[in-house]
Structures are given as structure tokens and as C-alpha cells.
BALOBA-1460 file (C-alpha; in Angstrom, 3 decimals):
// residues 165
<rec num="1" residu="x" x="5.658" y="23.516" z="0.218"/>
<rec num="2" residu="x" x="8.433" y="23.883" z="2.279"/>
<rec num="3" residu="x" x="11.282" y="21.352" z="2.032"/>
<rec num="4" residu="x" x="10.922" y="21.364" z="5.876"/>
<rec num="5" residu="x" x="7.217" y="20.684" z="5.719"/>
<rec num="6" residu="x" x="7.593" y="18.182" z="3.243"/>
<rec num="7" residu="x" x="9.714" y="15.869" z="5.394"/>
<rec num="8" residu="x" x="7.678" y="16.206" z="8.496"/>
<rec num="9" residu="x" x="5.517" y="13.252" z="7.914"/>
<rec num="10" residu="x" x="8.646" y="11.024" z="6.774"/>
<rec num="11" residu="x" x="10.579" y="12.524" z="10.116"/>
<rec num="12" residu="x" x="7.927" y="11.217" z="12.471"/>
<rec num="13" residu="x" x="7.451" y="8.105" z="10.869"/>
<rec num="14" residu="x" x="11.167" y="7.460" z="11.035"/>
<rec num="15" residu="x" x="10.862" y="8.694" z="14.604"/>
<rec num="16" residu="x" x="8.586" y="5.738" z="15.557"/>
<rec num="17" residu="x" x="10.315" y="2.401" z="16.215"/>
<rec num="18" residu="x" x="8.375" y="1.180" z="12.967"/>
<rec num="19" residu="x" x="8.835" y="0.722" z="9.493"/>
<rec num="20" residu="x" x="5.871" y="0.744" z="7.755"/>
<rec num="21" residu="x" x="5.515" y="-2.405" z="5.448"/>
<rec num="22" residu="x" x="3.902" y="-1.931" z="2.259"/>
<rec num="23" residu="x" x="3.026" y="-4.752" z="-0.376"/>
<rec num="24" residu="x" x="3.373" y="-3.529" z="-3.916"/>
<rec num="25" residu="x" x="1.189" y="-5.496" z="-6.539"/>
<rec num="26" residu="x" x="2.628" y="-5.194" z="-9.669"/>
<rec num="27" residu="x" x="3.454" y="-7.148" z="-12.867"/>
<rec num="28" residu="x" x="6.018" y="-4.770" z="-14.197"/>
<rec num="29" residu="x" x="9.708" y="-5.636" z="-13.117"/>
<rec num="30" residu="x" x="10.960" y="-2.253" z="-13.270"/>
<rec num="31" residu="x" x="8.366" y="-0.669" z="-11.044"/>
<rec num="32" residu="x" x="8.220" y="-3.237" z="-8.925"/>
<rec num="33" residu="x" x="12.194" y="-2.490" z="-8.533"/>
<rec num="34" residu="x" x="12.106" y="0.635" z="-8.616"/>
<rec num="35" residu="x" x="9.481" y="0.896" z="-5.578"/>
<rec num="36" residu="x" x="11.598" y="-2.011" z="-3.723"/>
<rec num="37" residu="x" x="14.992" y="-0.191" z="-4.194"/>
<rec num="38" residu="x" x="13.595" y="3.491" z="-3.844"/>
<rec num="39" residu="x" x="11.129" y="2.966" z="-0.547"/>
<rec num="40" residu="x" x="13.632" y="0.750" z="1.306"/>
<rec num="41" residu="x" x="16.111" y="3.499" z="1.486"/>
<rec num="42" residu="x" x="12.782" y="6.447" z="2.449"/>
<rec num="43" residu="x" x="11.936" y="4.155" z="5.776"/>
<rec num="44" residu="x" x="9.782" y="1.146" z="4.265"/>
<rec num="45" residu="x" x="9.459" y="-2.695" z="4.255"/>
<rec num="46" residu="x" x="8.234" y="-3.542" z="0.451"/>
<rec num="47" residu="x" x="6.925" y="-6.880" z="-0.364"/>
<rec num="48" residu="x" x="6.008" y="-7.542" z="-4.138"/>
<rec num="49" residu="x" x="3.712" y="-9.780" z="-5.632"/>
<rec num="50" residu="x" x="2.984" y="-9.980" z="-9.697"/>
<rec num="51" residu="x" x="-0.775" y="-10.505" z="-9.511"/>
<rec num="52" residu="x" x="-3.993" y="-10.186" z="-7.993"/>
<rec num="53" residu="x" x="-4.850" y="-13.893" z="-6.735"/>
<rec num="54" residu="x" x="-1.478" y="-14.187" z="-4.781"/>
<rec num="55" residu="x" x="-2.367" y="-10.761" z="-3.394"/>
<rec num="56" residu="x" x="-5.096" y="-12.333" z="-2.044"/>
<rec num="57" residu="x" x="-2.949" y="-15.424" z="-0.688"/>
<rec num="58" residu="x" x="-0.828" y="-12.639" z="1.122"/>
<rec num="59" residu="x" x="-2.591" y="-11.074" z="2.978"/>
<rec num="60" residu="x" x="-4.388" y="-14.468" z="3.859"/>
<rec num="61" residu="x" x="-0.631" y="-15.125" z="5.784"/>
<rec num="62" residu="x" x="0.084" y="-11.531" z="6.818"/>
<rec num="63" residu="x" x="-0.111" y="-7.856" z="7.623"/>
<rec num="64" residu="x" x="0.785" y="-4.565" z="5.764"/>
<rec num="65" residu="x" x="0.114" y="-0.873" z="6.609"/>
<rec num="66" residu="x" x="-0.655" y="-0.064" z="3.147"/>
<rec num="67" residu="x" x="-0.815" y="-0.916" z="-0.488"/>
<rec num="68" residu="x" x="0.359" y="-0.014" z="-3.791"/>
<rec num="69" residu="x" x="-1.757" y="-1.468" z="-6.579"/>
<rec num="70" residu="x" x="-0.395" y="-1.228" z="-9.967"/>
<rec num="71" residu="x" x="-3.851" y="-0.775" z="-12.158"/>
<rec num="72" residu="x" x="-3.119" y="-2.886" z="-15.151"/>
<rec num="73" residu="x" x="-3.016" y="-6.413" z="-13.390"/>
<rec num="74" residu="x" x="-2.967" y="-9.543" z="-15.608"/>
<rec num="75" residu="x" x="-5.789" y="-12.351" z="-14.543"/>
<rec num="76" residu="x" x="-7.591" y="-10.501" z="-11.739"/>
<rec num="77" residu="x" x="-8.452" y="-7.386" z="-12.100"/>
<rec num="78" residu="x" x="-7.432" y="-4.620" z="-9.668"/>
<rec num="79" residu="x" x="-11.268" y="-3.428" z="-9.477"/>
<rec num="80" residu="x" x="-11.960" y="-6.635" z="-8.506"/>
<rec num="81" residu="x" x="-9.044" y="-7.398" z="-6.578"/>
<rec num="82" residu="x" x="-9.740" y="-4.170" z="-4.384"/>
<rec num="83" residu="x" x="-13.581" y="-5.125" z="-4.114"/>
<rec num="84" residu="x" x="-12.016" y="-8.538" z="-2.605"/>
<rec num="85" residu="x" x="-9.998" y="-7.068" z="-0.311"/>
<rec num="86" residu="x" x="-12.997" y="-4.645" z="1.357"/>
<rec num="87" residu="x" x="-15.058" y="-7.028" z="1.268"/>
<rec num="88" residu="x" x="-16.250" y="-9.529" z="4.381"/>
<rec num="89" residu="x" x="-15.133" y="-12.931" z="4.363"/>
<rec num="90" residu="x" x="-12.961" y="-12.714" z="1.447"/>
<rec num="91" residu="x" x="-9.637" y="-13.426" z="2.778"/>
<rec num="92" residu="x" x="-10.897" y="-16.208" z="5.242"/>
<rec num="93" residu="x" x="-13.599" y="-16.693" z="8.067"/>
<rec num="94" residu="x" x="-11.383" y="-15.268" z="10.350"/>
<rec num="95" residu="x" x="-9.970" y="-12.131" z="8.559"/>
<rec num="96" residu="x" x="-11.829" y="-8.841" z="8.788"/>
<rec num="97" residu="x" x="-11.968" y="-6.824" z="5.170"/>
<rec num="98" residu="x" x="-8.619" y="-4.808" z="4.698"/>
<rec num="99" residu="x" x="-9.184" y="-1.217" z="5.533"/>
<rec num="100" residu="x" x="-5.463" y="-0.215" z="4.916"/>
<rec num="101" residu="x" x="-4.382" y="2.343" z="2.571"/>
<rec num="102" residu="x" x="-4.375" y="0.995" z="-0.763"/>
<rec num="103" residu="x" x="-2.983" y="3.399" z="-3.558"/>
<rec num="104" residu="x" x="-3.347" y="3.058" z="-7.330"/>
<rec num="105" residu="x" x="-0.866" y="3.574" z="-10.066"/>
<rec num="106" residu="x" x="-1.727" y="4.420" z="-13.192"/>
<rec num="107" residu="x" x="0.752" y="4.906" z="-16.428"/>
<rec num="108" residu="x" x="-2.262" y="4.466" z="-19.243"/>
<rec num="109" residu="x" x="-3.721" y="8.316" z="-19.413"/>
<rec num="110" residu="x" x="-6.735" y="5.977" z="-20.853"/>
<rec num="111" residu="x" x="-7.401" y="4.327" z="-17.421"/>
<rec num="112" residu="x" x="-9.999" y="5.883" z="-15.428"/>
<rec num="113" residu="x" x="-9.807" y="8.933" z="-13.196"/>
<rec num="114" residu="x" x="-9.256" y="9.255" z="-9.323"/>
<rec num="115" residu="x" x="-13.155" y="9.296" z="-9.058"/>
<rec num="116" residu="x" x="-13.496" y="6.381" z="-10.645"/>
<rec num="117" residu="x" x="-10.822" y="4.374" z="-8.330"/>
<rec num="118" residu="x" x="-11.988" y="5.733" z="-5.160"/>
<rec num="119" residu="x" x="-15.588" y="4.824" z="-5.806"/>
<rec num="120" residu="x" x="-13.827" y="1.623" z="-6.392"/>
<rec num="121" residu="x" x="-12.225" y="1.504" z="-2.736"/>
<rec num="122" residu="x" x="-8.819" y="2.933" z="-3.142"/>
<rec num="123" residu="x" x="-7.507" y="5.595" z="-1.285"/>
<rec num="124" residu="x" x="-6.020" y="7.651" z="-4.191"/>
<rec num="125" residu="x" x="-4.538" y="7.255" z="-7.582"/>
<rec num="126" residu="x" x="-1.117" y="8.151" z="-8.206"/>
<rec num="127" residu="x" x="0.193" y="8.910" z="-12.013"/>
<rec num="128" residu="x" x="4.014" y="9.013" z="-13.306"/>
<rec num="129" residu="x" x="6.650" y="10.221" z="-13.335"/>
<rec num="130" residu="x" x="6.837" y="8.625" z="-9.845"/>
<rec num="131" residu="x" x="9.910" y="10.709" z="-8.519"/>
<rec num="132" residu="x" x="11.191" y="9.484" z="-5.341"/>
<rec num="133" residu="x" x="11.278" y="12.589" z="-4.087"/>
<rec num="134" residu="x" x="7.971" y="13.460" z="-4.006"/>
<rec num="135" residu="x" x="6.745" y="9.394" z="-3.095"/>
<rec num="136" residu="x" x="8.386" y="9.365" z="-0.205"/>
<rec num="137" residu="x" x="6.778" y="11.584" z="2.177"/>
<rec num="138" residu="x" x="3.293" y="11.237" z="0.083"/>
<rec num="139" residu="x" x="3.645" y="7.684" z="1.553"/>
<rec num="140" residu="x" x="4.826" y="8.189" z="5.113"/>
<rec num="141" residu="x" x="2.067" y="11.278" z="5.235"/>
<rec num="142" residu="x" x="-0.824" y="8.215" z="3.660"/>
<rec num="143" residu="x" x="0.551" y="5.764" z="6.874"/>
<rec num="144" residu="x" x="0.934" y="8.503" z="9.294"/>
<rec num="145" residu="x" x="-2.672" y="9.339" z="8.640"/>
<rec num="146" residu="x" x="-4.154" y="5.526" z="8.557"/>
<rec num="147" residu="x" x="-2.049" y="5.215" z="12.189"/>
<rec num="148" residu="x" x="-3.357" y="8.295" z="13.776"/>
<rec num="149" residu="x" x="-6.586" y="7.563" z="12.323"/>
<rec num="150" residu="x" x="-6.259" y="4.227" z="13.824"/>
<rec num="151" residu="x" x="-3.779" y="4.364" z="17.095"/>
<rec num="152" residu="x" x="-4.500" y="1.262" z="18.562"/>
<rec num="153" residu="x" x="-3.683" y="-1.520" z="15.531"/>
<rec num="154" residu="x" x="-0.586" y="-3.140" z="15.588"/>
<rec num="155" residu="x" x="1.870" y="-2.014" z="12.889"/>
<rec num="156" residu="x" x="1.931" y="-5.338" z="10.140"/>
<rec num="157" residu="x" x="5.414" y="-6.409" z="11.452"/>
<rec num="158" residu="x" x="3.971" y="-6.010" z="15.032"/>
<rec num="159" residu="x" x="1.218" y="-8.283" z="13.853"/>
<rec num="160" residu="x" x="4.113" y="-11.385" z="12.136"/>
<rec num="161" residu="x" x="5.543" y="-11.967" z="15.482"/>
<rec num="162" residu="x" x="3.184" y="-12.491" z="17.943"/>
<rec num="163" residu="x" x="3.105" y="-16.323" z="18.061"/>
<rec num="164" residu="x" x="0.150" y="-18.399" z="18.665"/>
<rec num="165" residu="x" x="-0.643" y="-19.454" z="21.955"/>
């Protein structure tokens, strides 16, 4: 791939007014730095949370345009924690299942395959090294594709400040 064609989806993401917010869900300290500290600087919002229930208490509060679920979650699973989040009624009467993007990483060569996760309800399953490089416009290409797949939803920030009426 051409470093031109590599960039594209990061160059019209950037183009947009919008940076796409992403909440990362991750125990580890050192990923969860490294994504905050790495995806800032390619174009994102990050958010972090340590576990699967306040996951859940997120995106009770807010939007995101996509996810990135670290696979070995204390307390809640993240099979279970990604069957919550597609399913009806679980974040509230109000709130319609998540349909965003949500991404797996997965360090343990143990852990099940891709198959295995998208069956589950994620969107892919991504394995280190995670090189910035390469996360980047995998990321911006995963949004572009959710936005174009769905032009007319507000982006998550979009969403945070339109005030109640």
C-alpha cells in the first residue's frame, strides 16, 4: 500500500470539522497510555475506562464513534460486556443498543480468533505490536466507514452539546 493511500482515510477524517472520539476499555496502564498519547496526536478524542461495568455507566452519559475493547477485562467480561452493549434496553429505556465500531485487542495468542469475536459482536480483532503507524489510519478508515455507512448521526461530541430543552 501506498504511503499516499494509506493516509487517505486519516486525510479526510482530519478534513471534517470532527474528531472522532473513541473510548478505550482497558485495565492495562500502559496501553491505555499508549492509545491516549498515540491517537490524540493521529486526530482522536480518547476516553479510558479500566473495566467493563463503568463502560456501561459511560455510555449511559455519552457518545463515542467507536470502541477499543481490550479482551482481558477484570469483573465483566468483554463477551459479555459487548453482548450488553448490542443489546436492547441495556444501557437504559431510552438508549438504543450501540452499533458503533467496537474493536478488540488481543495480546494472549491463547484468546480466541477474529471469528470467534465477531460472532461475538465486534467489528474486528486487532493483535500487537500495535505500531502507531499502522493504527492510525486503520482507525480513521473503521470511523470513516461507520460515518459513510451512517451519514446522518451526529458525531459523539456533536451529540454532548446539544442541551436539553
Amino acid at each position: 500500500m501506498s504511503e499516499e493511500t494509506r493516509h487517505q482515510p486519516e486525510a479526510r477524517a482530519r478534513a471534517s470539522i470532527h474528531r472522532p472520539h473513541l473510548l478505550a476499555i482497558t485495565h492495562d496502564q500502559e496501553l491505555a497510555e499508549f492509545l491516549i498519547e498515540g491517537l490524540v496526536v493521529g486526530g482522536f478524542w480518547v476516553s479510558t475506562v479500566a473495566n467493563g461495568l463503568l463502560a456501561l455507566e459511560v455510555f449511559r452519559l455519552r457518545s463515542f464513534d467507536a470502541v477499543l475493547l481490550d479482551v482481558d477485562l477484570p469483573g465483566l467480561s468483554a463477551f459479555d460486556l459487548i453482548h450488553r452493549l448490542r443489546s436492547p434496553g441495556a444501557l437504559g429505556s431510552d438508549r438504543q443498543p450501540i452499533d458503533l465500531p467496537i474493536l478488540a485487542i488481543s495480546g494472549d495468542p491463547a484468546a480466541p480468533d477474529t471469528t470467534t469475536w465477531l460472532a461475538a459482536g465486534a467489528d474486528d480483532l486487532w493483535r500487537p505490536p500495535l505500531d502507531l503507524n499502522d493504527l492510525i489510519p486503520r482507525l480513521h478508515a473503521v470511523v470513516l466507514s461507520w460515518r459513510e455507512a451512517n451519514p446522518g448521526r451526529p458525531w459523539a461530541d456533536e451529540v454532548a452539546q446539544v442541551k436539553p430543552a
